[in-house]
Each structure stands twice: as C-alpha cells, then as structure tokens.
C-alpha positions in Angstrom: 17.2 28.5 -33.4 19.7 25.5 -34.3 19.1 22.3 -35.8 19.8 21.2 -32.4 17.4 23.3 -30.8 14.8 22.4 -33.3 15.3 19.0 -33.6 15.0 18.9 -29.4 12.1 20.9 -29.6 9.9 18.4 -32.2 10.9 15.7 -30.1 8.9 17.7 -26.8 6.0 18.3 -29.4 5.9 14.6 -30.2 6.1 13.5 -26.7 3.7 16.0 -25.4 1.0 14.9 -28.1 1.7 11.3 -27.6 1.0 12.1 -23.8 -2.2 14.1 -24.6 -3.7 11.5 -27.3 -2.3 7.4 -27.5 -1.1 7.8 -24.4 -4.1 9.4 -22.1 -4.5 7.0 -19.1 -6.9 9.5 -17.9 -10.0 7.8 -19.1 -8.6 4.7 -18.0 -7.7 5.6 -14.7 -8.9 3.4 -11.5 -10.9 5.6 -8.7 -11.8 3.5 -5.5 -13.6 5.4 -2.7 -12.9 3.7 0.8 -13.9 4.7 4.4 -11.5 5.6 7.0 -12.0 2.0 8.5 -10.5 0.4 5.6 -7.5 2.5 5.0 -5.3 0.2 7.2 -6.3 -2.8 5.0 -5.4 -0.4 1.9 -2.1 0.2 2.8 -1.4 -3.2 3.3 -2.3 -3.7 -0.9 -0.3 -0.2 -1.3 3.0 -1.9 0.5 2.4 -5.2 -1.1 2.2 -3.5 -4.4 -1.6 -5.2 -5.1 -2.9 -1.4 -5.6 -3.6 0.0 -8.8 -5.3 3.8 -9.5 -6.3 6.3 -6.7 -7.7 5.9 -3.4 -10.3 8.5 -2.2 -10.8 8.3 1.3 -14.3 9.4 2.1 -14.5 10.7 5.5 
C-alpha cells in the first residue's frame, strides 16, 4: 500500500466514523404517518420545500 493509498484510506475511516457517531441523524430523524387523504396536501409542503424527515403513508 502507498502513502497515497493509506493516507486516502484514513480519510474513508474518518468519514465513515464521523457518519456512524457525531454525525448520526438517525435518532434525530422526523417520521410523520399520514393517510392517503392527505398526501395531496403533503406534496404540496414536499414542492414547496416546507417538508422535513419521512412520510409514511398509512393505507
């Protein structure tokens, strides 16, 4: 392996731990459950970019 190559490749280790650890959004992540009805007004937020997290539509 170079320097290159290992230099590259602690930079990937970095980023991937950052990723798994500071920056884990997964705990804050926003979860909305809407019915079919209101998927229309949804889409409207999406477009207007007023959404944040997932949308689970519950059929």
């Amino acid at each position: 392996m170079t320097n290159l190559q290992s230099d590259q490749s602690s930079a990937i280790e970095a980023i991937w731990a950052k990723m798994a650890n500071e920056w884990n959004i997964s705990q804050t992540t926003l979860a909305n459950e809407i019915s079919l009805e209101q998927v229309p007004e949804t889409i409207e937020f999406i477009k207007n970019g007023e959404h944040l997290g997932r949308t689970i539509v519950k059929c």
